[in-house]
C-alpha positions in Angstrom: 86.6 118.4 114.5 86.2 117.2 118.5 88.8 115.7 120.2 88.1 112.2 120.7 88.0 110.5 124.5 91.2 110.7 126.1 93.2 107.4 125.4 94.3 104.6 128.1 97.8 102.7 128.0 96.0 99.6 127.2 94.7 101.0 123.7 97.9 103.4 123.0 99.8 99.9 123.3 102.2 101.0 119.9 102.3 104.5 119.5 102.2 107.6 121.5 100.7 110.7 121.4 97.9 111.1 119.0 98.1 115.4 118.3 100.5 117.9 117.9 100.5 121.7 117.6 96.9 122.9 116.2 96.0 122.3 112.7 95.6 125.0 110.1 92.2 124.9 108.6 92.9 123.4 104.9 94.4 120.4 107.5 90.8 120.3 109.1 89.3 120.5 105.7 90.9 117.6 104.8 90.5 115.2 107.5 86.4 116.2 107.6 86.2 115.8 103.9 89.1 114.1 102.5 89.7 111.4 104.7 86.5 109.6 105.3 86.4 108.8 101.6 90.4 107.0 102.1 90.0 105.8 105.4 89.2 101.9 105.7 85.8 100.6 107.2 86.8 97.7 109.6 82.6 98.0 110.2 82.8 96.1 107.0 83.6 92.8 106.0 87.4 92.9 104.8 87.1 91.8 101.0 89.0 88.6 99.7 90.3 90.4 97.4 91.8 93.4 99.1 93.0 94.4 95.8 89.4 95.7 95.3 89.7 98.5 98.2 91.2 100.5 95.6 89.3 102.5 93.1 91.9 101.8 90.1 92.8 98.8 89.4 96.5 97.4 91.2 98.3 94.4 91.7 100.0 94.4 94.4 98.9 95.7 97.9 101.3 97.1 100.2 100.8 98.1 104.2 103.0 101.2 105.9 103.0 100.8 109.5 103.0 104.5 111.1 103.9 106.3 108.0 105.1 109.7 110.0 105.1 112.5 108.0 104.3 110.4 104.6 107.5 111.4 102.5 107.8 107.9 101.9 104.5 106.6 101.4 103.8 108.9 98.9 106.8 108.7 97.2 106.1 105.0 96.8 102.6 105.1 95.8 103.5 107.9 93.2 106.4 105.9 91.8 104.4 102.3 91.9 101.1 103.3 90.4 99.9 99.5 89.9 100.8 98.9 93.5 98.0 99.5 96.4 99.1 101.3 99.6 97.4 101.1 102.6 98.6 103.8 105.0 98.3 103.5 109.0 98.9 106.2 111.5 97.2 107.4 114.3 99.0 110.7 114.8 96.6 113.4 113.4 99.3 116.0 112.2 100.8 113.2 110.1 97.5 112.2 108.6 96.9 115.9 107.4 100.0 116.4 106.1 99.8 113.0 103.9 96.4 113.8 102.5 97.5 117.0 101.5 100.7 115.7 99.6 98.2 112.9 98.2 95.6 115.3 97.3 98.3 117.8 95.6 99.9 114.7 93.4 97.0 113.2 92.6 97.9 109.9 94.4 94.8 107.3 93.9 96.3 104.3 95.3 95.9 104.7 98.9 93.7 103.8 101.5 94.2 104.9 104.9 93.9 104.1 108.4 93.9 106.7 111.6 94.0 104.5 114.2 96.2 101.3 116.0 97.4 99.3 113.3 96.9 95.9 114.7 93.1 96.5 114.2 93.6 96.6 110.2 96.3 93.6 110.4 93.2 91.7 112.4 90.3 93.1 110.1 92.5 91.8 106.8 91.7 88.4 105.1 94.8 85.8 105.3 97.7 85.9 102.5 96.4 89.4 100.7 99.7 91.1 101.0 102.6 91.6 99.5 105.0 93.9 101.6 104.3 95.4 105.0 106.7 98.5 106.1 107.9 99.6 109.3 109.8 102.2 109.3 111.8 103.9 111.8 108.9 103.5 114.5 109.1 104.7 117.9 111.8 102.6 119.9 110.3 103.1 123.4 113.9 103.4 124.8 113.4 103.0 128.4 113.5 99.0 129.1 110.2 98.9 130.6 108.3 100.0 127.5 109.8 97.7 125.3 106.8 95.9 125.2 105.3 98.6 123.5 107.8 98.1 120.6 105.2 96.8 117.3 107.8 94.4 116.5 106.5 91.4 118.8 106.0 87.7 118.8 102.1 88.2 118.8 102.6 90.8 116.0 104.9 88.7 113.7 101.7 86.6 113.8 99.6 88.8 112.7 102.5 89.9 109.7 102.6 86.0 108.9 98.5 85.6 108.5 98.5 88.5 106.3 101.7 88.5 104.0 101.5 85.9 101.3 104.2 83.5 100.7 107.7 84.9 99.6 105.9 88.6 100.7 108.1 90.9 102.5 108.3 92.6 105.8 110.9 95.4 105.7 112.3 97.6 108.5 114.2 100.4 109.0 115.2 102.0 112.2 118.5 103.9 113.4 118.5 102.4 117.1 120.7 99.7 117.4 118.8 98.0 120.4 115.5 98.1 118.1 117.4 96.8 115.4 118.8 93.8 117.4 115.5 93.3 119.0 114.2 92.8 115.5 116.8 90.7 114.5 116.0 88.2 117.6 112.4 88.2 117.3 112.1 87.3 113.7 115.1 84.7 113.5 112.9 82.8 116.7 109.7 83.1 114.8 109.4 80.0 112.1 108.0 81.9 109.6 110.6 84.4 108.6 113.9 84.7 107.4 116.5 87.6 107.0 117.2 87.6 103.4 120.3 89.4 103.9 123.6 87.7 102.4 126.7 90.2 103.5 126.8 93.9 105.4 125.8 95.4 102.4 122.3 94.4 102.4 121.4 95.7 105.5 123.7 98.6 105.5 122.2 99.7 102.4 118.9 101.5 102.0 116.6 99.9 99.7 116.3 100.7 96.3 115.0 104.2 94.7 114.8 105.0 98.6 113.5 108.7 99.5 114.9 109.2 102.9 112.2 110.6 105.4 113.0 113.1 107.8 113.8 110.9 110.8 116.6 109.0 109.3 118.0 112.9 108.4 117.7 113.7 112.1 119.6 110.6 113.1 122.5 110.8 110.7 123.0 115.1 112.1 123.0 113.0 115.0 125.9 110.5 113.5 123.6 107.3 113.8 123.6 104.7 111.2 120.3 102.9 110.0 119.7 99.8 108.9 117.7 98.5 106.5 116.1 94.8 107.4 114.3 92.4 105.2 113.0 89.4 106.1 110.8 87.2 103.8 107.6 85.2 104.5 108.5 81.5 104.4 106.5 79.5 102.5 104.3 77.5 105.1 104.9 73.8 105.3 102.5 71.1 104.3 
């Protein structure tokens, strides 16, 4: 593999870093060989039917927004056969260690994407899917990077275009000023609401949930998480 051109602010607007410590080479293996045939052509014309990305037949497509190391994707994917996952994360490490974990379980529902996510959210036809995740995504702590945060006016726009009607946008962090952030900019955008009724619903992870290594780091750290859903509002006529 080369290393790709060194990487501005203006196109690292979400995410950080995009390698780690060196790769071993089954890792190197399976980004040449394994990942081309996964990863999504935005060359292409997206389909209407994005349900047809997938080589077996789904019916539900689902988008994971910086999957990290992919203990939750491919839990999912594994335990929601008839469901279509579409996996997005720039960092390499993270992309080898998921297509090794989907190549090991025989996984055949995913699609992938190694790069900033907002391009796929663009490339994607209107109201195609069903539930987009992010999940415990970088903070950006210091106050002038907050505007590097993914959870943004012009990104809720982009979740509203794509998410059909009564779809889902669920997220998960541990940071309590990310999770009030979140809170603010979706209850001031008109087309979501929080769907939670009590403390318990956002206190609660969601169901048949695997836990991913961050949320372990930030309970040995004595942080709670919470765990927000918000629901696409049916658009008005």
């Amino acid at each position: 593999m080369t290393d790709e051109p060194r990487r501005t602010r203006a196109t690292e607007a979400f995410y950080g870093r995009r390698k780690g410590k060196p790769l071993r080479d089954a890792q190197i293996v399976h980004l040449d060989k394994v990942l081309p045939a996964l990863k999504l052509d935005l060359t292409e014309t997206a389909p209407s039917d994005v349900k047809t990305l997938f080589p077996e037949t789904v019916e539900r497509v689902r988008l994971e927004i910086g999957f990290g190391g992919g203990e939750h994707l491919i839990h999912r994917a594994v335990e929601n056969p008839s469901t279509g996952f579409i996996g997005v994360e720039p960092f390499v490490n993270s992309m080898a260690k998921l297509i090794a974990q989907i190549e090991a379980r025989g996984a055949r529902n995913i699609r992938l994407y190694d790069d900033d996510a907002t391009q796929v959210l663009d490339w994607l036809p209107d109201a195609c899917l069903d539930q987009i995740d992010l999940l415990y995504p970088d903070p950006w702590h210091k106050r002038k990077h907050w505007k590097r945060r993914f959870v943004s006016e012009v990104n809720l726009d982009r979740f509203a275009r794509v998410l059909k009607p009564g779809g889902v946008f669920c997220f998960a962090s541990d940071i309590d000023s990310y999770i009030n952030w979140t809170l603010v900019h979706c209850h001031a955008h008109a087309a979501f609401e929080w769907t939670a009724r009590n403390a318990a619903d956002w206190l609660t992870p969601y169901p048949t949930w695997p836990g991913t290594r961050y949320e372990a780091k930030a309970k040995r750290e004595g942080r709670e998480s919470a765990y927000l859903t918000f629901r696409r509002i049916e658009p008005s006529v």
